[in-house]
FITILUM-457817 format. One record per residue (C-alpha): z, x, y. Coordinates in nm, 3 decimals, always signed. Each point is the difference from the previous one (the first is absolute). Layout:
<recs>
<rec up="Z" east="X" north="Y"/>
...
</recs>
This chain:
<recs>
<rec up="+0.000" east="+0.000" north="+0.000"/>
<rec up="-0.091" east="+0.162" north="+0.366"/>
<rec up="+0.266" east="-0.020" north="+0.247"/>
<rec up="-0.032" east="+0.035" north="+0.321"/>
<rec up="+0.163" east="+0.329" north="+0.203"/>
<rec up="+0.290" east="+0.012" north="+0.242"/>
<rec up="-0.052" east="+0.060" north="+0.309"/>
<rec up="+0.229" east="+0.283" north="-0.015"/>
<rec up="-0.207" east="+0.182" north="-0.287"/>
<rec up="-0.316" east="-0.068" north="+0.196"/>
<rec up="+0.145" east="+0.146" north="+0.326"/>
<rec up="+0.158" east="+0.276" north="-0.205"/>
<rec up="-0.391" east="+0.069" north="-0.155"/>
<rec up="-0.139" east="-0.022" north="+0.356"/>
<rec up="+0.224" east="+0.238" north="+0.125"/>
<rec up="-0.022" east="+0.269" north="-0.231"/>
<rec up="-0.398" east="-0.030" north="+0.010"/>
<rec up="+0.041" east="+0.067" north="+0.405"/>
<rec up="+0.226" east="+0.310" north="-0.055"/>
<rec up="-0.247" east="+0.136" north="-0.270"/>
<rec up="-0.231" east="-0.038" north="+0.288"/>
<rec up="+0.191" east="+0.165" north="+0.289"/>
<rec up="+0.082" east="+0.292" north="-0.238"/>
<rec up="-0.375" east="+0.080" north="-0.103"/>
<rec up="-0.108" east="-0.024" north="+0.365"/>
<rec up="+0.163" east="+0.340" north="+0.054"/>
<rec up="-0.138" east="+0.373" north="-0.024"/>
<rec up="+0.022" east="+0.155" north="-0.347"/>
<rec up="+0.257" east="+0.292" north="+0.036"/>
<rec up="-0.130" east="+0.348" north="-0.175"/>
<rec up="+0.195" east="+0.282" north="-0.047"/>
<rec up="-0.190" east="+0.262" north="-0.097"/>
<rec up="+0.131" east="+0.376" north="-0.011"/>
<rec up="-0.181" east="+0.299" north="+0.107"/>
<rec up="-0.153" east="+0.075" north="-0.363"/>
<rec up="-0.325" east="+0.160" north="+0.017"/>
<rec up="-0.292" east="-0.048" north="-0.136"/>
<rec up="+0.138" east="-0.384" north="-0.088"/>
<rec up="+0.133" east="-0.093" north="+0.339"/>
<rec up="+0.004" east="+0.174" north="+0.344"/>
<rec up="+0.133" east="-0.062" north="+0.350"/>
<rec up="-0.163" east="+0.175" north="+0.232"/>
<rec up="-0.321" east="+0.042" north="-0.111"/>
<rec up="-0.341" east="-0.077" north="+0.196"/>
<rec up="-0.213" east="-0.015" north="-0.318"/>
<rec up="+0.201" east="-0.314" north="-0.143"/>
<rec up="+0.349" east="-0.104" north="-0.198"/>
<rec up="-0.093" east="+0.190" north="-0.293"/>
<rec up="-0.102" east="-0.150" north="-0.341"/>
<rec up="+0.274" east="-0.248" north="-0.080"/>
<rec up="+0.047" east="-0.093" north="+0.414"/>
<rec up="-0.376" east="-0.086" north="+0.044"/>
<rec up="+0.017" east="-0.231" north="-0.289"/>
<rec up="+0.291" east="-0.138" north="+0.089"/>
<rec up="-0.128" east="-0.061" north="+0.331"/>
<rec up="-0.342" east="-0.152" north="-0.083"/>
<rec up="+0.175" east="-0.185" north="-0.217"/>
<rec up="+0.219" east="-0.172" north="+0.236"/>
<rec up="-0.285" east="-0.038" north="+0.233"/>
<rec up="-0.196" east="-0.170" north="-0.203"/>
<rec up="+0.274" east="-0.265" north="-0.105"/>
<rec up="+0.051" east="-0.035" north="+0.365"/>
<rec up="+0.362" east="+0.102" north="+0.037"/>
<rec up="+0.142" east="+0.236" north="+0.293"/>
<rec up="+0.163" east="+0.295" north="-0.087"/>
<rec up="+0.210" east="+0.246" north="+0.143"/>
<rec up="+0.062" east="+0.380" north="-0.138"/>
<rec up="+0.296" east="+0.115" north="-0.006"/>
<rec up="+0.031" east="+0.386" north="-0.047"/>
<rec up="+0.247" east="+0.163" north="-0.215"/>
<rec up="+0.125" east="+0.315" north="-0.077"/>
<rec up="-0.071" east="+0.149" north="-0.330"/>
<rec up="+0.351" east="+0.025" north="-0.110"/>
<rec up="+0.060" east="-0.391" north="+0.121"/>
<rec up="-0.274" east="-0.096" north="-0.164"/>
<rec up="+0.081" east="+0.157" north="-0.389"/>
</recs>
């Protein structure tokens, strides 16, 4: 037999589908250490291997993302 929902449960539902929203609206935090030839920080020619794909790959999903640089030490 179908019953009908609460309002409670469907207000409930509605708000966690808006928070799931707010939260994927912001930039994608990466950490990435200094760890050459994989990732790099200061580097003119790119992120190195794993950063570029990283990057395209977040570019192409259409998500922001911010890089956060860490030390090597932090990092491990």
């Amino acid at each position: 037999m179908f019953t009908v929902p609460h309002f409670k449960h469907l207000l409930f539902v509605l708000t966690l589908c808006a928070a799931v929203c707010a939260a994927a609206a912001g930039p994608v935090k990466l950490y990435l250490p200094d760890a050459p030839p994989l990732t790099f920080h200061d580097y003119e020619g790119g992120n190195g291997m794993v950063g570029d794909v990283v990057l395209a790959a977040a570019a192409r999903s259409g998500r922001l993302t911010e890089i956060i640089a860490e030390p090597w030490l932090r990092a491990q």
